[in-house]
C-alpha positions as CSV (number, residue, x, y, z in Angstrom):
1,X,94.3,122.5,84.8
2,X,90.4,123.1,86.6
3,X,89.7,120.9,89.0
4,X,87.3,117.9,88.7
5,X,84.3,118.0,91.5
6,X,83.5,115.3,93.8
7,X,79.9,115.6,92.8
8,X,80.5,115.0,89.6
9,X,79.3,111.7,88.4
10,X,81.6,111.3,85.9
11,X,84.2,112.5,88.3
12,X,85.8,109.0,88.1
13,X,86.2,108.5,84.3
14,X,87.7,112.7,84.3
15,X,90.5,111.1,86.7
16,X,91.5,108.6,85.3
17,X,91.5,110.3,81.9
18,X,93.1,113.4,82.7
19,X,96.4,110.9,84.8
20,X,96.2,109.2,81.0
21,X,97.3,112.3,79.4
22,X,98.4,115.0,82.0
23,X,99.7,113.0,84.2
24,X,97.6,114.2,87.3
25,X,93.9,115.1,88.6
26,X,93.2,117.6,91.2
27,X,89.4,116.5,93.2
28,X,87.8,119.2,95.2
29,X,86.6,118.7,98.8
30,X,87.1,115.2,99.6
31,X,87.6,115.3,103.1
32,X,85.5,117.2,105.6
33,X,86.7,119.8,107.8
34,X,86.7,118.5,110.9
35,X,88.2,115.3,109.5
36,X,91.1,117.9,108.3
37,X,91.4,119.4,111.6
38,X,91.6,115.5,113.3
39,X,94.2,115.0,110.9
40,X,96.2,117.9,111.6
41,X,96.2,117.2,115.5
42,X,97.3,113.3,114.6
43,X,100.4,114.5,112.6
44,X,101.4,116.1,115.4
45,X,101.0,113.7,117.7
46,X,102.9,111.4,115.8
47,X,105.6,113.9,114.6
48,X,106.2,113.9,118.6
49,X,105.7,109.9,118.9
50,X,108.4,109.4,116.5
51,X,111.0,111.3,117.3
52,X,110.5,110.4,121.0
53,X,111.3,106.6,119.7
54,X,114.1,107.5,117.3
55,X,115.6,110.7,118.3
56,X,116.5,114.2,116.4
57,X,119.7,113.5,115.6
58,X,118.7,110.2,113.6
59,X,116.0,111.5,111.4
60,X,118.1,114.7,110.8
61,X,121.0,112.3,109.9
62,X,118.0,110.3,107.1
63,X,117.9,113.6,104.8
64,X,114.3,114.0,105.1
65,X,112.4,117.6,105.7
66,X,109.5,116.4,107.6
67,X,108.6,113.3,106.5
68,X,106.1,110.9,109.0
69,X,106.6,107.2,108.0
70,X,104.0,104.7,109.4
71,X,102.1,106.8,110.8
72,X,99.1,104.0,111.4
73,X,101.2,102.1,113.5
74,X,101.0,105.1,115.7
75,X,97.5,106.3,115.1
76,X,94.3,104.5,113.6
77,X,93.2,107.8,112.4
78,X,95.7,107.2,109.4
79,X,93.8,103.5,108.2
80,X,90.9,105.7,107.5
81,X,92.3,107.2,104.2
82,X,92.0,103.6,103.1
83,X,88.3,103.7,103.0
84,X,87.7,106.6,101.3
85,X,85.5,105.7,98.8
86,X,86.8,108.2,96.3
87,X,90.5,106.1,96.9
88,X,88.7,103.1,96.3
89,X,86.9,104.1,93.0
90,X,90.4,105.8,91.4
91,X,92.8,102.6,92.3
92,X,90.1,100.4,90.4
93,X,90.2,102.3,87.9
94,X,94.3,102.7,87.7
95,X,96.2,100.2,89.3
96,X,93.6,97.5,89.6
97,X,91.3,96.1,92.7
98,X,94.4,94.0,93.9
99,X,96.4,97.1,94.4
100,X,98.3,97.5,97.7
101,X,99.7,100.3,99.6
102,X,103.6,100.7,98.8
103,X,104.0,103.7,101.3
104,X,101.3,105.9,103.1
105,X,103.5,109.4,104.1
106,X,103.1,112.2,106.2
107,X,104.7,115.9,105.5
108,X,104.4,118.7,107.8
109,X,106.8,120.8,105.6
110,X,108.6,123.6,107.9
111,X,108.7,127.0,106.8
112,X,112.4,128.3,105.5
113,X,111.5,132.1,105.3
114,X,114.8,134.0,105.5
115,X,116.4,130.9,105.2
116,X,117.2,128.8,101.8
117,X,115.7,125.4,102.3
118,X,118.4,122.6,102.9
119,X,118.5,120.5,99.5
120,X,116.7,117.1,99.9
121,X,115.4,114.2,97.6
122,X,112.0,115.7,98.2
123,X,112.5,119.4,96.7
124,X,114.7,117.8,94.3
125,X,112.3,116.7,90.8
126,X,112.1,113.3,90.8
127,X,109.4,109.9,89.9
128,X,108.1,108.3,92.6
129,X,108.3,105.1,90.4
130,X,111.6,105.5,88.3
131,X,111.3,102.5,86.2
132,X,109.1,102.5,82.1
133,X,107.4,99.6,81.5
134,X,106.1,100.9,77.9
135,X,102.9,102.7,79.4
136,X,102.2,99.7,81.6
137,X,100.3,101.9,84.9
138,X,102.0,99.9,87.9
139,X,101.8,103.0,90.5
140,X,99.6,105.4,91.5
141,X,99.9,108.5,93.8
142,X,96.8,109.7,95.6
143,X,97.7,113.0,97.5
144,X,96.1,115.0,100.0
145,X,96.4,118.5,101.1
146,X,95.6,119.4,104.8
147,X,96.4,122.8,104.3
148,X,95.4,124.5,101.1
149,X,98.3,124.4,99.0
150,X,99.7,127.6,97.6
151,X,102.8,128.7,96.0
152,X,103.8,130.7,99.0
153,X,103.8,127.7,101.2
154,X,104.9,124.9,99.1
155,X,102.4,123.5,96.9
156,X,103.7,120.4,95.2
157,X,105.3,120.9,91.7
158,X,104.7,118.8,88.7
159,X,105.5,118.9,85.6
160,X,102.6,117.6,83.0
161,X,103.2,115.4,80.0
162,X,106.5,113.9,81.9
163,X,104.8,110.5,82.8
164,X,105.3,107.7,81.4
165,X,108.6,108.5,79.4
166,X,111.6,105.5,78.6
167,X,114.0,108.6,79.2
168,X,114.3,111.7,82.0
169,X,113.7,115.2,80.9
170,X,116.7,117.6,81.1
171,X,116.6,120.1,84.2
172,X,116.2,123.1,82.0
173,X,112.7,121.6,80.9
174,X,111.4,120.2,84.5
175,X,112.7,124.0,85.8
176,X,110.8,125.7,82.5
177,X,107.5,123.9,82.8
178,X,106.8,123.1,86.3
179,X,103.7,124.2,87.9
180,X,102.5,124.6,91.3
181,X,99.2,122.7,92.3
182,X,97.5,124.7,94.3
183,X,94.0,123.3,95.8
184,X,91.9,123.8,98.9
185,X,92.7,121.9,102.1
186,X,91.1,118.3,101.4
187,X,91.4,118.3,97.7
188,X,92.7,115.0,96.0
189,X,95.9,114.9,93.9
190,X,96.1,112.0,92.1
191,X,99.2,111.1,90.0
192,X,101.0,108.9,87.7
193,X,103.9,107.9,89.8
194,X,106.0,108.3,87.2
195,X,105.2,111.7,86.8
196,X,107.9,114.4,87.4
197,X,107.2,116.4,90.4
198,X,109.0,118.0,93.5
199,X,107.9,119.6,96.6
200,X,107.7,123.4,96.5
201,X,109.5,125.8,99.0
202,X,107.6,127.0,102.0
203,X,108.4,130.6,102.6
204,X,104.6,131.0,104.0
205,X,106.0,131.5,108.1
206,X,104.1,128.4,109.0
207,X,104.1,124.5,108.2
208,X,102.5,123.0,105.2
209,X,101.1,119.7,105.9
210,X,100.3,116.7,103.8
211,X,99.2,113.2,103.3
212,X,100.7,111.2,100.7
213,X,100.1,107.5,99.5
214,X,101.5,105.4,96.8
215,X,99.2,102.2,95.4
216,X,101.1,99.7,93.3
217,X,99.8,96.4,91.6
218,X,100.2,93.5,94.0
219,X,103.4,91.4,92.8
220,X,105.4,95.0,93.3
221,X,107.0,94.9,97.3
222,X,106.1,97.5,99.8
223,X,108.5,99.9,101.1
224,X,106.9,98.8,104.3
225,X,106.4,95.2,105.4
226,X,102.7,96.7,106.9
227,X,101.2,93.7,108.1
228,X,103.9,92.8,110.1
229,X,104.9,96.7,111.2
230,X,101.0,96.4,112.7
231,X,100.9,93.1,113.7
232,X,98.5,90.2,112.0
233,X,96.3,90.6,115.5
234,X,95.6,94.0,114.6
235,X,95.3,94.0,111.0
236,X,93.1,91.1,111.2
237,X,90.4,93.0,112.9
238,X,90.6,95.5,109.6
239,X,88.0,95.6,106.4
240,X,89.1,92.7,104.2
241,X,89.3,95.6,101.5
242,X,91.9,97.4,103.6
243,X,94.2,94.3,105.0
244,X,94.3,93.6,101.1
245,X,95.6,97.5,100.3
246,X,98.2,96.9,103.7
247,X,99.5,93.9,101.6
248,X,97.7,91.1,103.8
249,X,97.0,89.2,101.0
250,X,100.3,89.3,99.1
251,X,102.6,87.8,101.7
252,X,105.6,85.2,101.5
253,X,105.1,82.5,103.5
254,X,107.5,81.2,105.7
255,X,106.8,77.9,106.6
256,X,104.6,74.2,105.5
257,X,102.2,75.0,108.2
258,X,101.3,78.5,106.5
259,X,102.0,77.3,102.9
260,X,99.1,74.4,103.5
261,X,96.0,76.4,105.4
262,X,92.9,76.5,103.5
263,X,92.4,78.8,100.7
264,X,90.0,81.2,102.9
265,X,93.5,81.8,105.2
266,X,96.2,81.8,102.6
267,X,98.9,84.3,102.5
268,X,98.6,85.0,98.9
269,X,95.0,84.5,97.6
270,X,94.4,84.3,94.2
271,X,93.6,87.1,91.9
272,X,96.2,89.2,93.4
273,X,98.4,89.1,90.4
């Protein structure tokens, strides 16, 4: 499928058309380089951060291949994907303005050259939302390479025309029509989450890195309770666009004294349905 351009003024509509009825949209040069290059230093950072709080063994023991969870609670670098004005325009158009953020993911995907890769839920094909709600769009993926992504080093696989189905393709089809995205560093994937897809084998000698996010409509919980992994001092201080995408907005109050504030300091405001 050709990519879409940035610069494009109808770059917005092509999206949103071409998740309709492929399932997916690849955007050309969204991020600058040096905010790559920022990016790439911050994974690291926090790849180090996190296993420094939880320890080898643990994450080895989750099943995961080089998966960062919460990465902004680590580094502010990562609220900045929620600006992006480009992220902005697509969820409008897709899940709604009162989206929030169900998961923001890191991958710095290891190389297994000479080696077969260890079988885990990410290499594996799979939906990122596994439920049909008869075309209803409740989920959006918006995907960003920070290397380009090749087949050598593990482009992400998907499989087109698998969204949005009541029943799972067999494995002899998702196998048989899979194909590899591969986009510069700083392109935008975006992606019905109910699309088929799987992480590619990296047999490139070096790490593939990644940003991932997943935007669902508001009454849907996070995977991460984000407001309070931050803490309400700190997301408070955020654009009102982004507490809203962290879920600031959509909370369950816990008490009289939060149910009654004023409207302007409510948990849940209205017009998040």
């Amino acid at each position: 499928m050709p990519a879409i351009s940035r610069d494009d003024p109808h770059a917005i509509a092509a999206i949103s058309e071409s998740v309709r009825h492929v399932g997916y949209a690849v955007v050309e040069g969204v991020l600058e380089p040096a905010f790559i290059e920022a990016t790439r230093e911050a994974m690291y950072r926090v790849q180090t951060l996190i296993e420094r709080e939880l320890g080898t063994e643990r994450l080895r023991r989750a099943g995961e291949l080089g998966i960062l969870r919460l990465m902004m609670k680590y580094d502010d670098h990562f609220l900045a994907f929620l600006e992006f004005p480009e992220v902005l325009a697509v969820l409008d158009q897709t899940v709604s303005d009162t989206c929030i953020l169900h998961t923001q993911n890191g991958f710095i995907l290891p190389s297994c050259a000479g080696e077969k890769a260890p079988s885990v839920a990410q290499n594996q094909f799979h939906r990122d939302f596994p439920r049909h709600l008869m075309g209803y769009v409740a989920s959006i993926n918006v995907f960003f390479p920070i290397d380009p992504f090749t087949e050598s080093n593990g482009a992400t696989l998907v499989v087109p025309g698998t969204h949005q189905k009541p029943e799972p393709p067999s494995r002899e089809y998702l196998a048989a029509r899979a194909v590899a995205i591969q986009c510069g560093a700083g392109a935008m994937i975006v992606f019905d989450s109910t699309l088929w897809h799987a992480s590619g084998t990296n047999v490139s000698g070096r790490d593939r890195l990644a940003v991932n996010m997943q935007f669902t409509r508001s009454w849907i919980k996070q995977q991460i309770d984000y407001v309070r992994a931050l803490g309400e001092p700190r997301v408070r201080t955020l654009k009102p666009r982004t507490q809203q995408l962290l879920g600031g907005y959509t909370r369950v109050v816990t008490s009289l004294d939060e149910y009654y504030r004023p409207e302007e300091e409510r948990l849940y405001r209205r017009g998040q349905g």
